[in-house]
C-alpha positions as CSV (number, residue, x, y, z in Angstrom):
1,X,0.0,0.0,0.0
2,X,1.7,3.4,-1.4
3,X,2.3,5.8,1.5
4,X,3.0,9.6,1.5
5,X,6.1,11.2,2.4
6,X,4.0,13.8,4.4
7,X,2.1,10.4,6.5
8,X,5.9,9.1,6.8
9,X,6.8,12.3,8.6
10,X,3.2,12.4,11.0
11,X,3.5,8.2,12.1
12,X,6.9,8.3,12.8
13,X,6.1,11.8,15.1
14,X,3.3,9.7,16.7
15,X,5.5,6.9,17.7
16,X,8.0,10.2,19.2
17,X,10.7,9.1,16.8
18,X,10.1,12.7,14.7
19,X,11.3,13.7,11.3
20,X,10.2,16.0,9.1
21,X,9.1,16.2,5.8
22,X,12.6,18.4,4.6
23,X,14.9,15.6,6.9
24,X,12.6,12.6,4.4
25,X,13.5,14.7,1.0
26,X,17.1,15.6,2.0
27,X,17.4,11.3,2.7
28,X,16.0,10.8,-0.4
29,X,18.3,13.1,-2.1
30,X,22.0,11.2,-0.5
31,X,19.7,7.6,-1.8
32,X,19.5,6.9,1.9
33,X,15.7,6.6,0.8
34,X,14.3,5.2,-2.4
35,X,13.0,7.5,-4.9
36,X,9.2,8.8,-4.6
37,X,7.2,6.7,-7.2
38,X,4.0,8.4,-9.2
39,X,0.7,7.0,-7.9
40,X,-2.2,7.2,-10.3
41,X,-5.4,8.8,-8.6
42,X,-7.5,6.8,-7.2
43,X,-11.7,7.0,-7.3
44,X,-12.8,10.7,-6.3
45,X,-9.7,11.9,-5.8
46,X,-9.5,14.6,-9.0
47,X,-7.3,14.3,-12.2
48,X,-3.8,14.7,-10.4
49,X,-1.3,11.9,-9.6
50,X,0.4,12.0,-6.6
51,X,3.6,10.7,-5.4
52,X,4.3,7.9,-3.1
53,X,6.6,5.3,-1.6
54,X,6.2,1.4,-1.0
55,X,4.9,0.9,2.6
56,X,8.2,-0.6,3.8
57,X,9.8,2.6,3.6
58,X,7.9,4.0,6.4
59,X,10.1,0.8,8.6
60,X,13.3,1.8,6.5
61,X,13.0,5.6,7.7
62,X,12.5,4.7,11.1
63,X,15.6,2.3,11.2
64,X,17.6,5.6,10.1
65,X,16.2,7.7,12.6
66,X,16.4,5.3,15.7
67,X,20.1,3.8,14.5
68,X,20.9,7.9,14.1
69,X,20.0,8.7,17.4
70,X,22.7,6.3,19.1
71,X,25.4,6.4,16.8
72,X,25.0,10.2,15.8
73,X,26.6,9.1,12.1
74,X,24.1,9.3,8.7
75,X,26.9,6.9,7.4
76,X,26.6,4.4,10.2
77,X,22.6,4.4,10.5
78,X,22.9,3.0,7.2
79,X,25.0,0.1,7.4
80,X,23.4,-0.9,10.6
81,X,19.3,-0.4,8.6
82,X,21.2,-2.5,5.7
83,X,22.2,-5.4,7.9
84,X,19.0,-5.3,9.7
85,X,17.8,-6.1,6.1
86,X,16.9,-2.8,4.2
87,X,18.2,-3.0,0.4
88,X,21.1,-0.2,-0.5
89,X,23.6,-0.7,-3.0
90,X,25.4,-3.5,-1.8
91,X,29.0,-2.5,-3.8
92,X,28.9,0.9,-1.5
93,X,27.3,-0.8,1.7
94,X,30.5,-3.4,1.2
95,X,33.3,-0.6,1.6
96,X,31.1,1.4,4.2
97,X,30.7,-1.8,6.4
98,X,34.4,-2.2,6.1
99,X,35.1,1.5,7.4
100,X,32.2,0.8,10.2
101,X,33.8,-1.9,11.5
102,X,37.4,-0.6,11.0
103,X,36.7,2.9,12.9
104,X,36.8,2.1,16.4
105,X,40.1,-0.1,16.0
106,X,41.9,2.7,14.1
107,X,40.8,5.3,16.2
108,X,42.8,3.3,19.0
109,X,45.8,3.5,17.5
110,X,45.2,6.8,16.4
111,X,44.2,8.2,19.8
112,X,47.5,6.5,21.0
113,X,49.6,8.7,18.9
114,X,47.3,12.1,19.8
115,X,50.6,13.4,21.5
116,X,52.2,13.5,18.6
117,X,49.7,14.7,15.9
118,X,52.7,16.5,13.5
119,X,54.1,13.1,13.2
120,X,53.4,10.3,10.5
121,X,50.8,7.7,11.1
122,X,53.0,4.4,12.1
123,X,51.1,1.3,13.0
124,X,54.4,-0.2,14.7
125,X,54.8,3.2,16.8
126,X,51.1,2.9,17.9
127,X,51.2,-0.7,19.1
128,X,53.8,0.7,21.3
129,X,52.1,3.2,23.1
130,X,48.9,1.3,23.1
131,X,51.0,-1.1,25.0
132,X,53.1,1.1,27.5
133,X,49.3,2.0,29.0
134,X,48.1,-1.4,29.0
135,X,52.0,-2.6,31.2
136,X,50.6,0.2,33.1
137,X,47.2,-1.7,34.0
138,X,48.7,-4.9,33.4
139,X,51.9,-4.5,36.3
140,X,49.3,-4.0,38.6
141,X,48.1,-7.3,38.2
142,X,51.8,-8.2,37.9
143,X,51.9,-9.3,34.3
144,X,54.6,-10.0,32.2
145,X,55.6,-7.8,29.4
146,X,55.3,-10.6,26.8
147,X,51.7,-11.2,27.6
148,X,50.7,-7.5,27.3
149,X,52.5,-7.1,24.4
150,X,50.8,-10.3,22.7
151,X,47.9,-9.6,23.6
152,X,47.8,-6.1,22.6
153,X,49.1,-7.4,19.1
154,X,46.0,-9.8,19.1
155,X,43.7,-7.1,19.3
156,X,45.0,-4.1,17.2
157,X,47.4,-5.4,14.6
158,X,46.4,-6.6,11.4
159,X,49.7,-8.4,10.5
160,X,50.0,-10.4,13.7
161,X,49.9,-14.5,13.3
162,X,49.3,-15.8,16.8
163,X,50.6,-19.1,15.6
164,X,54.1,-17.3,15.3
165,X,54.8,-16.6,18.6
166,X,58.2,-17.8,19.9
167,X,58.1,-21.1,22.6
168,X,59.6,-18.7,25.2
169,X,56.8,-16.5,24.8
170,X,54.0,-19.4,24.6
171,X,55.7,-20.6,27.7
172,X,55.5,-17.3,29.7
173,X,51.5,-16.6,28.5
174,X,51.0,-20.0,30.0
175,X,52.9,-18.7,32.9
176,X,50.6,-15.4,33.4
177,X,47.1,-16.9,33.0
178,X,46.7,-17.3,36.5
179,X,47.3,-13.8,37.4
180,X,45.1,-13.0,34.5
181,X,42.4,-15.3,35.3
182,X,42.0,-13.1,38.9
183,X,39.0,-15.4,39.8
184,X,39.5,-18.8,41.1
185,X,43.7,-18.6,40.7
186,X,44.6,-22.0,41.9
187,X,42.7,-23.9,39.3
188,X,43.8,-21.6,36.4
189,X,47.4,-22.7,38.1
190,X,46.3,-26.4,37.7
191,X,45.2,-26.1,34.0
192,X,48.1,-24.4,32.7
193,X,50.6,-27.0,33.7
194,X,48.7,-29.1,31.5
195,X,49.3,-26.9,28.5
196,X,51.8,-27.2,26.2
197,X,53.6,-23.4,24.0
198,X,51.4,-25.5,20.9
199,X,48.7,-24.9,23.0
200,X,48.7,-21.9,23.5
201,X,49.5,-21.0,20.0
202,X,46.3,-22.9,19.2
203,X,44.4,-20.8,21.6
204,X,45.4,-17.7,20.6
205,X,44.6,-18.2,17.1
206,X,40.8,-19.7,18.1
207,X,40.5,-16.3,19.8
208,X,42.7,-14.0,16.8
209,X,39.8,-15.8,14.4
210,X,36.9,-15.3,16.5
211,X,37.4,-12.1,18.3
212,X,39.3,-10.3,15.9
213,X,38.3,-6.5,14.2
214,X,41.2,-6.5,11.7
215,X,40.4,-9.7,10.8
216,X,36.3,-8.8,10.1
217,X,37.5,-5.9,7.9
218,X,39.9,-7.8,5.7
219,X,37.1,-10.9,5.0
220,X,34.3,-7.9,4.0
221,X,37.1,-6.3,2.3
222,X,38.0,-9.4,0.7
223,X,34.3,-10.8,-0.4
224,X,33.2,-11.2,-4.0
225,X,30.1,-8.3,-4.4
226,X,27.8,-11.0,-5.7
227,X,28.5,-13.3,-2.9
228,X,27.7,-10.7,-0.4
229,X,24.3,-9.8,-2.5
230,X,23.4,-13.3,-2.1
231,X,23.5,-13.3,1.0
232,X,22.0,-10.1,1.7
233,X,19.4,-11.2,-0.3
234,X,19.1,-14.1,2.3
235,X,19.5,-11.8,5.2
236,X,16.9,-9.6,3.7
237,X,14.5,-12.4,3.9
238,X,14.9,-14.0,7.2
239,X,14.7,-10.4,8.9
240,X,11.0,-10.1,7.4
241,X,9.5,-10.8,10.7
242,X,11.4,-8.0,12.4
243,X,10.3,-6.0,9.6
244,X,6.4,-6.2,10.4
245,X,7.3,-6.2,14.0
246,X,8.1,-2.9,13.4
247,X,5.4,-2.0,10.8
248,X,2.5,-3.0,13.5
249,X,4.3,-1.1,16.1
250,X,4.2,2.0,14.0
251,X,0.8,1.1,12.9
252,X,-0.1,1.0,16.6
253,X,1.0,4.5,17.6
254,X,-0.6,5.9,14.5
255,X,-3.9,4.7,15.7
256,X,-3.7,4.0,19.5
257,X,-0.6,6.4,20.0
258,X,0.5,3.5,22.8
259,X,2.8,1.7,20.1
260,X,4.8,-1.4,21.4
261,X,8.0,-0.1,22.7
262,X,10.2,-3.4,23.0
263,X,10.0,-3.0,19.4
264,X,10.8,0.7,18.8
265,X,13.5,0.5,21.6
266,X,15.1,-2.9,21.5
267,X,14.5,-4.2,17.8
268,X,16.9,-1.3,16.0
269,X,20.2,-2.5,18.9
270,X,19.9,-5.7,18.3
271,X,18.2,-6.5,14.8
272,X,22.1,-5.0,12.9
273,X,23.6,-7.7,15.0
274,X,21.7,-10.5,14.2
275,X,21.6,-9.9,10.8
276,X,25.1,-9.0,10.6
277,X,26.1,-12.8,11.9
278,X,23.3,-14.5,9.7
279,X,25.3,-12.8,6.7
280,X,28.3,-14.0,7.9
281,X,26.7,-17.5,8.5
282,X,25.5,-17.4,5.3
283,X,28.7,-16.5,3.6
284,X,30.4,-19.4,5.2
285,X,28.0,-21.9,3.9
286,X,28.1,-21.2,1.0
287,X,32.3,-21.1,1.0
288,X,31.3,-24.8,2.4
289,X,29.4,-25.8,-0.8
290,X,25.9,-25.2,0.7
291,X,24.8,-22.6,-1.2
292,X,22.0,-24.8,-3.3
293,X,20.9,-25.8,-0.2
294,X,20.3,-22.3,0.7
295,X,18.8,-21.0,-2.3
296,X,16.2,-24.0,-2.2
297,X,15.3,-23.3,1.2
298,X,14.7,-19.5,0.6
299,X,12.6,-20.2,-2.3
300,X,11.1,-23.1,-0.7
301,X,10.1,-20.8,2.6
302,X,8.8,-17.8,0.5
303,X,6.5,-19.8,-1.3
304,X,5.1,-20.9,1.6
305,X,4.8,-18.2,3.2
306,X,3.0,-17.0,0.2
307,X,0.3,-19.1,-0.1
308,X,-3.0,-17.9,1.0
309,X,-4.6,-20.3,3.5
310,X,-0.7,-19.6,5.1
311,X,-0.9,-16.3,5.6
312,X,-4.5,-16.2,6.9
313,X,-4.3,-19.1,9.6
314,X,-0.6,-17.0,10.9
315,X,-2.6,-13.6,10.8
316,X,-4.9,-15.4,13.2
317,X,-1.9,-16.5,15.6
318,X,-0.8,-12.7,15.3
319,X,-4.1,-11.4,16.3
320,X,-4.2,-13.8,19.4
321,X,-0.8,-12.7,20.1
322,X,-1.8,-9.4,20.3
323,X,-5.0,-9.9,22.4
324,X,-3.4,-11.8,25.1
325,X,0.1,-10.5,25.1
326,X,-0.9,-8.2,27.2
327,X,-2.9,-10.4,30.0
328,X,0.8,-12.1,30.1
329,X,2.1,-9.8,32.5
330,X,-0.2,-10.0,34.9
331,X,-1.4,-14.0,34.9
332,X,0.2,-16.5,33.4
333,X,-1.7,-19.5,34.0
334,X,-4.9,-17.7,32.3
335,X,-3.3,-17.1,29.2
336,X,-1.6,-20.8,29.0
337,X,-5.2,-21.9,29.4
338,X,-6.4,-19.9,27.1
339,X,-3.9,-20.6,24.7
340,X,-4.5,-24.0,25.1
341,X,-8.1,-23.7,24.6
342,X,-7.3,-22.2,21.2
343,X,-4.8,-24.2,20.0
344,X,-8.0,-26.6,18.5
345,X,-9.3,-24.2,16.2
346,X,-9.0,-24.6,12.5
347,X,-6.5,-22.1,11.9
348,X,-4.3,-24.1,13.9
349,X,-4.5,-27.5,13.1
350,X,-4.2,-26.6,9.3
351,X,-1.2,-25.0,10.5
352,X,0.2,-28.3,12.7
353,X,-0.3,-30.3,9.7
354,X,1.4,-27.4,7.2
355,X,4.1,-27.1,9.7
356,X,5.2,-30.6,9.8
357,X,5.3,-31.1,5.7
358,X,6.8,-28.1,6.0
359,X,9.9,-29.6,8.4
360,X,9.5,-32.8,6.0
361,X,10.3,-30.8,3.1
362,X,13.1,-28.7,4.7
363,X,14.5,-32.2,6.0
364,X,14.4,-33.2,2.4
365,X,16.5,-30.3,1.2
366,X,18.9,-30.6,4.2
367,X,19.0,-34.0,5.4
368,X,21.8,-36.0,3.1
369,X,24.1,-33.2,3.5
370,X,24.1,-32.6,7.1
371,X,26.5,-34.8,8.2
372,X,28.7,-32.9,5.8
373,X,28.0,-29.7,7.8
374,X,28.4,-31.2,11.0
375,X,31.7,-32.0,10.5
376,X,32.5,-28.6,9.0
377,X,31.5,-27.6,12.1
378,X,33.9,-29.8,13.9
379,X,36.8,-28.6,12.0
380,X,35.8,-25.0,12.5
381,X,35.8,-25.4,16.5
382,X,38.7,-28.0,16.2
383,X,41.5,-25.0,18.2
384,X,39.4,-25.5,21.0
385,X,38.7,-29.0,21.4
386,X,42.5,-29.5,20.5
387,X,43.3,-27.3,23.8
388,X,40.2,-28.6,25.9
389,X,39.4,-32.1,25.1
390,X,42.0,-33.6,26.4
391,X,40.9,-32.9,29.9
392,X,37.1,-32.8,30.0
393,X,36.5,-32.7,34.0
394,X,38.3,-29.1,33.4
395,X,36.3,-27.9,30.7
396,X,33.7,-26.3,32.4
397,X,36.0,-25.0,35.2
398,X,38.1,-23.4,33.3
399,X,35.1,-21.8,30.7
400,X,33.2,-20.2,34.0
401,X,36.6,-18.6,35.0
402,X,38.1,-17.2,32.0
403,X,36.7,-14.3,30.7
404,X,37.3,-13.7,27.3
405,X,35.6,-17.3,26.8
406,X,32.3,-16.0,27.8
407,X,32.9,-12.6,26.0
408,X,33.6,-14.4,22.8
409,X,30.8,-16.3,22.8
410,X,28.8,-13.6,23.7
411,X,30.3,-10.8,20.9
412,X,30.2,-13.6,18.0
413,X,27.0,-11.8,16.0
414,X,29.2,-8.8,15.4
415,X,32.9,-10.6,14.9
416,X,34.0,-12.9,12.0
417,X,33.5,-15.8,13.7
418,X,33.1,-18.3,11.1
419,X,36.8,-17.9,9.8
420,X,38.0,-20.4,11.9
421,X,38.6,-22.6,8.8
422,X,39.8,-21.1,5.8
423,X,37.5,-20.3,2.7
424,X,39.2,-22.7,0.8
425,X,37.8,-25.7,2.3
């Protein structure tokens, strides 16, 4: 359904998110919003077209605006609406990812040299001083200089190979993690005895791959444009849902002017980073040889989606969604009930027995080759086992107690972390 820019301007006011109609024309005019397209009259509205844009749009200029307001960059709200799934030119949102994702790294080592600003730019000369403040931190905690000056390497330096490390300085790493592991000491002291310097190199690397911002700039930097339009495309698709979350939230405050809020405040922080580690999901796939597999299962999806008796019977889930959402927060056991109750209508049972052909059909698509991707998966993870599975009753010990585990696991939607095994395989 065509909407106006002027209607754009007023819902996005209601839901207190405000831009006006010069703010829509000047985004139009940097291609940060489509072009207007001419809408013929419709019945009793006189002899004039007007101009219009797809409804979508109206979700596509709220992105900007709440992404805006946090980062405070035109260039950043951008990337972050394209990755939640909004279509832009994907050779310029490739470079302007890149620059995203490079900025806060280079402005490290450029705020290291801010002493010196008449002086060249010299990555070498900025690892340094990055890394006589962090011996200042780290002699506190009585670290060596070796392990301060790896680890700041790790994090900042795009030529560093963690497997290159010398054994003297695998040896004293393994040495410090005890005084870097601050919490529960004696059994880091346990589990580094029974590390070898191969190890550690092996470690280091896992956490170089999966942690790493030089190395997320170099793989977008490095990707084929029609590889990363694929999976854009795919991204694009899987983020629908988050897409008409949005659209009824908007709708809401247009005609209720109570809109749903968890939407509006949560869905734009977190929607760029789940779609930014779907895309890299989907680009190692397809390095893996899955990309039929892919392709059949977006086509398969959107043509079920698409089909009529679909749609309806899911509308219907929606509208109960809606209706007892809110009873939710204050009793429980009456909505369970009364989603119990409804669970024996129509609409749902043709969409019990639609579901389960549906996870027959998807099983078809998937279910030879899984094995395959099993053991890619394996092989992606193998650094870690190497390290860890040799001594499974410290596993879980040593997980809860070291740090950068958890934050790892934690930061992997907005890090490469699916280059633990090289393209080529």
């Amino acid at each position: 359904m065509p909407i106006t820019q002027g209607e754009v301007s007023r819902i996005l006011g209601a839901a207190d998110y405000p831009v006006s109609e010069r703010t829509l024309v000047q985004w139009r005019q940097r291609h940060l919003l489509p072009e207007l397209k001419r809408v013929a009259p419709g019945q009793g509205q006189g002899p004039r077209a007007s101009y219009a844009w797809d409804d979508e749009v109206l979700t596509q200029a709220f992105s900007l605006e709440a992404t805006l307001r946090m980062r405070r960059r035109l260039d950043m709200a951008q990337v972050l609406t394209w990755l939640s799934g909004f279509e832009y030119p994907v050779e310029e949102m490739k470079e302007r990812w890149a620059a995203i994702e490079e900025f806060p790294w280079q402005n490290s080592l450029r705020n290291a040299l801010r002493d010196t600003p008449d002086e060249p730019f010299v990555l070498t000369y900025a690892l340094e001083m990055i890394g006589i403040d962090a011996r200042l931190v780290g002699r506190r905690r009585r670290l060596s200089d070796t392990f301060i000056n790896v680890s700041t390497r790790l994090t900042f330096d795009p030529d560093f190979d963690a497997g290159s490390i010398s054994a003297a300085e695998a040896e004293q790493i393994r040495l410090d993690l005890p005084k870097y592991v601050r919490r529960d000491a004696s059994a880091a002291a346990a589990f580094a005895l029974l590390l070898t310097g191969d190890d550690i190199r092996r470690f280091l690397g896992f956490i170089q791959k999966y942690w790493s911002k030089p190395q997320l700039v170099r793989l977008i930097r490095d990707l084929p444009v029609e590889l990363l339009a694929q999976a854009h495309r795919d991204v694009r698709f899987l983020m629908h849902p988050y897409r008409v979350w949005l659209r009824d939230a908007l709708t809401e405050a247009q005609t209720t002017g109570d809109p749903d809020q968890t939407a509006l405040f949560l869905g734009p922080r977190f929607a760029p980073r789940l779609g930014g580690f779907l895309m890299l999901a989907d680009i190692q796939l397809r390095w893996w040889g899955f990309g039929s597999h892919i392709d059949q299962t977006v086509s398969y999806l959107d043509e079920w989606l698409s089909d009529e008796k679909n749609r309806q019977d899911l509308q219907r889930v929606r509208r109960d969604y809606h209706e007892l959402a809110p009873m939710g927060m204050s009793d429980t056991i009456a909505v369970r009930q009364e989603w119990e109750r409804r669970a024996h209508v129509p609409e749902y049972e043709r969409l019990k027995v639609a579901g389960s052909s549906l996870l027959e059909d998807l099983g078809a698509i998937w279910g030879p080759s899984l094995a395959a991707l099993w053991k890619r998966i394996e092989i992606a993870l193998n650094e870690r086992g190497e390290i860890l599975g040799t001594q499974p009753e410290l596993v879980e010990r040593f997980a809860s107690m070291v740090p950068g585990i958890k934050a790892i696991e934690k930061a992997i939607p907005s890090v490469p972390a699916l280059l633990a095994t090289d393209r080529a395989q």
